[in-house]
Steps between C-alpha positions, in 0.01 A plus 500: 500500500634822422837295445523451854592159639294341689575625833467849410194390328369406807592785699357710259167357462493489925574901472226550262253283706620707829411832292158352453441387805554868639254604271240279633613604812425875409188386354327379843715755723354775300170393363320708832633811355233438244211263616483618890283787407250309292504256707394700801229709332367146311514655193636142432514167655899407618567250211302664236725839605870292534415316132422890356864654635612190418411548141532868462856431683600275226429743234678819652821279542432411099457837405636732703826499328860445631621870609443371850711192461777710370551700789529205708716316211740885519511458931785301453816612270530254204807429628357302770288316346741326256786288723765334297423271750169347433408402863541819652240661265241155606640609878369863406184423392394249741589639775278875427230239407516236805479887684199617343338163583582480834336834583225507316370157655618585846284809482262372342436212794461822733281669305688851438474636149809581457665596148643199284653843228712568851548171558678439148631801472661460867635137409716671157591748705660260762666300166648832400635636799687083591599527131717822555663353777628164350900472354521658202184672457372797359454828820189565256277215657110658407405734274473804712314747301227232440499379863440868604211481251329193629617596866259848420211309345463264795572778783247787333235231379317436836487809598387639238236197463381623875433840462348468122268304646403759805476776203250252254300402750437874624435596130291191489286632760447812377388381132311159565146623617425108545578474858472086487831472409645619821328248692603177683422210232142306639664107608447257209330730220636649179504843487299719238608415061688836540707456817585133360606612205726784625655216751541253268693744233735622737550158651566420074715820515757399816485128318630609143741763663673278777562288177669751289717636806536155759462266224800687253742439852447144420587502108780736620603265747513210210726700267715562787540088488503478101790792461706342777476106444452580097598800384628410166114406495328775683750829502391604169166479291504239278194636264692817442718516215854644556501737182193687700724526808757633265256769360440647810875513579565709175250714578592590872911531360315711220345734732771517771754602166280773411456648907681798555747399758678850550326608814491143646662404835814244475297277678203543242750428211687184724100351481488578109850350486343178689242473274675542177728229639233199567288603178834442259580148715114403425501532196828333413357230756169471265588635182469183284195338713163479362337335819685462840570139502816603231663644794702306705265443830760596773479845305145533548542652899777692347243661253237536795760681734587745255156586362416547879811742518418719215113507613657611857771715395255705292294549748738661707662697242106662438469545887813701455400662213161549604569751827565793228116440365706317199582842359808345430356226329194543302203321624452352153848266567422425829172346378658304239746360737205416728289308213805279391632418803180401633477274177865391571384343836207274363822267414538451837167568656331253451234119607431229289155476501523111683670694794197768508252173466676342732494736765124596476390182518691444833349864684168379315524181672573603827290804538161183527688349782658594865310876515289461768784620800549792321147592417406446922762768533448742217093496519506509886785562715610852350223705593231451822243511309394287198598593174192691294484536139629827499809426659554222292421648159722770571794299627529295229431806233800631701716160479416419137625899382820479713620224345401527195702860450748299659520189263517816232780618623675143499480561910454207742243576757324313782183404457431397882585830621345728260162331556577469894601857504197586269294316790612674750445765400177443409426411822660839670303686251168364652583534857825592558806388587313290812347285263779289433674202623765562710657185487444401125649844398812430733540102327422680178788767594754290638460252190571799281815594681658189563448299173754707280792449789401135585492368161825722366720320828291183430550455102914614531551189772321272286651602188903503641359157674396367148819648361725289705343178457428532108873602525 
């Protein structure tokens, strides 16, 4: 497979099943963020409501597209994810995996929703950080500019899920004349066609969206396994054709030749330097290729690296540029080095369509099974009182936006918080800050804080551990 032998074989199907199996993990642990609030206003009976996010789960993950995935794929440096060593890239992957796992079950047994995108994202971080400090290494362990991205997304998210919610469902009272929908759900009986069918569309909402944004960490978390068991494989796009890679090179040398590089900064002109450098070694590299497969596969992470080096180094050099309003360099050029370098990186950025399948099926899967200790905790251990379809309409409406800006943004959120947070605050905006939980919150809270430190200490033991028996 892959022309692995068979051990490797092995190992790499068991890394592929362990990526699935956190999916289904994320499936169940997070399936409350969706079904807890129609569940508690019977807008729909339990299994009906788990198959539905189930479904609508599924097809976010399908087509929700891959910028997610990539920023979990660009955490790590490609340099650690490609070991001469074999083993120590298996060590590297299993070990943020086996981390994940752990977590999310042990949580999940307690019934705290706690995040699974901190959970994942805490377990590379841990890889990274034991990576730097091993003989021989790279000091640049973790992509820093994209860990202070996700480290952002996950801090802000929350909060800004908690008072959203206190600001909708104000506005909410104001407009909706209706006053039914503020009221505590009757025991056992549907609420009226048009409170069901707001409930049941944002519950379809938070279902599609935790796909596109939870689900993408999973085919991220695959291609992290492909590129560093495979990469002569999985590094570059196979569909693509090299001569298109090598039109988009032309044209970014084409319009860096014709910038006006008089005013510019030596450091401006060292990045156009950089550039000039990996475009003229690409396409010698690729110059008589018609598909990928003509090249040599041990040059295929070479190719990867120094697309990803031109895409960054351009980016800095129109950070640079771009503190002078780009009066130095016309907007027109800074657009055109934009376009192509952004159709530079689909080489690299990239999921076969099995790995996208793949993956939905598994959070598909396991959002129908395992949500009920979540759903106890979600639907009535947040707030004193019980949830009422106005609360839960606008918590979810709140959850489903959030994450959807953020999956457009190629931004890993947390689902479980956003909707706790969006709960909460729901509930302070009813009756203040009184009216919730004291001792949920504080779980809630304490989960929040401690995941990214537990798992980063717990995936860099089990990943040097794994490194020294794999050898």
């Amino acid at each position: 497979m892959f022309g692995l032998d068979a051990g490797l074989t092995i190992l790499l199907l068991l890394c592929l099943f362990a990526a699935c199996a956190f999916e289904f993990i994320n499936g169940f642990h997070d399936t409350a963020n969706a079904v807890a609030t129609v569940i508690y206003t019977h807008s729909l009976k339990p299994r009906i409501a788990v198959m539905w996010s189930g479904f609508w789960n599924f097809i976010g993950v399908y087509f929700g597209g891959i910028a997610v995935a990539m920023g979990i794929v660009n955490l790590l440096p490609v340099e650690a994810l490609v070991d001469a060593n074999m083993s120590h890239g298996i060590a590297m992957i299993m070990s943020l995996i086996f981390t994940a796992i752990i977590w999310n079950l042990g949580t999940w047994y307690l019934g705290i929703p706690v995040s699974s995108s901190h959970t994942l994202i805490g377990s590379i971080f841990g890889v990274g950080l034991a990576f730097m400090f091993l003989p021989g290494s790279s000091s640049v362990a973790l992509n820093w500019h994209k860990v202070q991205e996700v480290g952002l997304s996950l801090l802000i998210s929350p909060f800004l899920g908690f008072f959203l919610a206190i600001l909708l469902m104000y506005l909410m009272r104001i407009v909706i004349k209706n006053k039914q929908i503020f009221k505590k759900p009757p025991a056992s009986k549907a609420p009226p066609f048009w409170i069901r069918f707001i409930m049941i569309f944002t519950c379809t909402a938070v279902s599609f969206s935790h796909g596109s944004n939870d689900g993408q960490k999973g085919v991220g978390l695959v291609m992290m396994i492909l590129i560093g068991i495979v990469p002569g494989y999985f590094a570059l796009d196979a569909k693509k054709a090299p001569k298109d890679m090598n039109s988009k090179l032309v044209q970014i040398e084409t319009t860096i030749s014709n910038l006006n590089t008089n005013n510019l900064k030596s450091s401006e002109k060292e990045y156009l330097l950089i550039i000039n450098s990996k475009i003229d070694s690409l396409l010698l590299l690729s110059k008589n290729a018609n598909t990928f497969k003509d090249i040599p596969e041990n040059k295929h992470f070479e190719i990867r690296k120094d697309i990803i080096l031109i895409s960054k180094t351009t980016d800095k050099f129109i950070s640079s540029v771009s503190e002078s309003g780009y009066k130095i360099i016309p907007a027109e050029q800074i657009a055109d080095l934009k376009k192509n370098i952004s159709s530079l990186k689909t080489n690299t950025e990239f999921a076969p369509w099995w790995v996208i399948l793949m993956i939905s099926l598994s959070l598909g899967v396991g959002t129908m099974v395992g949500w009920k200790r979540i759903v106890i905790t979600i639907g009535e251990k947040i707030g004193k009182t019980q949830l009422n379809y106005a609360q839960g309409a606008a918590s979810q409406f709140i959850a489903a936006s959030t994450i959807s800006a953020s999956s457009l943004l190629g931004l890993p959120v947390s689902t479980t918080h956003v909707l706790s947070s969006g709960i909460a605050g729901c509930m302070v905006a009813e009756n203040g800050i009184k009216n919730l939980q004291a001792k949920t919150m504080k779980n809630i809270g304490l989960a929040w804080i401690v995941t990214l430190p537990v798992t980063i200490v717990l995936s860099g033991l089990i990943f040097l551990i794994l490194r020294w028996i794999l050898g």
